[in-house]
N, C-alpha and C positions, 0 to 999 in steps of 0.2 A: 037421258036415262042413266046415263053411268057417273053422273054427277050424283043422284040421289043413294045407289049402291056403293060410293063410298063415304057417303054421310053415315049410311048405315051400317056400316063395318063398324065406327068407332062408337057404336053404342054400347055405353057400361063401361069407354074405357073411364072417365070421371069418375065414375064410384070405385073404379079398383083402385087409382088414384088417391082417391081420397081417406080412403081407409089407412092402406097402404104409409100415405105420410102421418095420419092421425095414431097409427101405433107407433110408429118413429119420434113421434112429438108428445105426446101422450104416454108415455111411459119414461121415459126421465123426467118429466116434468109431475107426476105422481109421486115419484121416486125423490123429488126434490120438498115437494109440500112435505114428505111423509119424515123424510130426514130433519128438515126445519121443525117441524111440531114437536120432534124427539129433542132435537138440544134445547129446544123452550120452553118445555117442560120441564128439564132437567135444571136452566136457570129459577125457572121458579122456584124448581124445588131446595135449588140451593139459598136462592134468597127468603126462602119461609123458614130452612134449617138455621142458618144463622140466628136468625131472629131469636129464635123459638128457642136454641140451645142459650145462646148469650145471656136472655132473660132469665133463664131457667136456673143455669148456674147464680148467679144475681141471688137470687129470689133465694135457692136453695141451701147458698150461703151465707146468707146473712140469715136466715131461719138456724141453722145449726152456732151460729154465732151467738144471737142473742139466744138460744137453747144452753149455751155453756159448754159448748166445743171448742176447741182447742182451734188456732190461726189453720191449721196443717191440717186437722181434721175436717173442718170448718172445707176445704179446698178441696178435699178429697169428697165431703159431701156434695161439693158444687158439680164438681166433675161428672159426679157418678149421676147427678139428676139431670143433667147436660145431656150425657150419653141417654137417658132412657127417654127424654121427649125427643132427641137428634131422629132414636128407633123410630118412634112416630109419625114423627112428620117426613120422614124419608118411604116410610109404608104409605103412609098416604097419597106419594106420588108417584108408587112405585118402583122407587132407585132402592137398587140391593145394596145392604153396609158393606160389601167387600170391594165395590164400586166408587165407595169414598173416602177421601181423605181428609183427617178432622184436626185443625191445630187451635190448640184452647191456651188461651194467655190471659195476663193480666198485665196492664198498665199501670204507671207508676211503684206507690210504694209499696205498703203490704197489701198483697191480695186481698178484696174485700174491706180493704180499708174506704172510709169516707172518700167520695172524691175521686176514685181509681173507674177504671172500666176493665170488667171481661170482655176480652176479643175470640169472635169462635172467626176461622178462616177451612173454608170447606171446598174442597176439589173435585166434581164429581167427572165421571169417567161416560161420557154418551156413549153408549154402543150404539154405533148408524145401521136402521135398518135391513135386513138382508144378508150384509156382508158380515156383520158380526159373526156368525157362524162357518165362514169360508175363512174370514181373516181376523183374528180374533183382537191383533193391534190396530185395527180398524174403529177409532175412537174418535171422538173428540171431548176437551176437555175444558168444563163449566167451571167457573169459580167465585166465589164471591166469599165478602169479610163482612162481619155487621159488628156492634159491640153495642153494652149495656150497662149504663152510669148505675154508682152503688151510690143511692142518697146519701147526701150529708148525715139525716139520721138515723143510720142503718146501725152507727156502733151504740 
């Protein structure tokens, strides 16, 4: 008989157990999905802004080119339609502009020239969830470069 009143003493201790290691386990491990979908998003989101910018300018410059803009202004249009789709598709994935960092180039000879590429190269700043607000260097940080050929018959 006193074999069986101490089987039953340890009744419930498994489930206190088990709970017990499931919040131990179960919460950095939430805490880790939640940080990974945050920088993975934020690469995507860098790899759609490149895109989107690099073309943009492209597109926007050589529109102002054969419009009869000046080389200089011509660059100055690329840029500025750069920056308003960059607006875009960074809203779209919800990365704030003060969170990015944007470097807009051209290769080779003159900008917009036949043959050349804009390069947009874009940095963005993950804020990991939670701590971001305790520690606010608590970052990590996304990047990616894409570029975009100006056809031979753009002049």
């Amino acid at each position: 008989m006193r074999r069986r009143a101490t089987v039953r003493a340890d009744d419930g201790a498994a489930l206190v157990e088990f709970v017990f290691l499931a919040i131990v386990l179960m919460v950095p491990m939430v805490y880790l999905v939640l940080t990974l979908a945050r920088v993975q998003a934020d690469a995507f989101a860098a790899e759609a802004a490149v895109r989107d910018a690099s073309r943009a300018a492209v597109v926007g410059g050589v529109d102002a080119l054969r419009g009869g803009a000046s080389g200089a202004r011509a660059e100055q249009l690329a840029r500025e339609r750069a920056d308003a789709v960059l607006g875009v598709t960074l809203a779209d994935f919800d990365v704030a502009p003060s969170d990015v960092d944007v470097e807009l180039t051209c290769t080779g000879g003159p900008c917009l020239s036949p043959g050349t590429a804009v390069v947009v190269a874009i940095t963005i700043r993950a804020h990991l969830p939670g701590i971001a607000s305790l520690v606010p260097a608590a970052t990590a940080r996304v990047s990616a470069t894409g570029s975009s050929p100006v056809d031979g018959y753009a002049g």
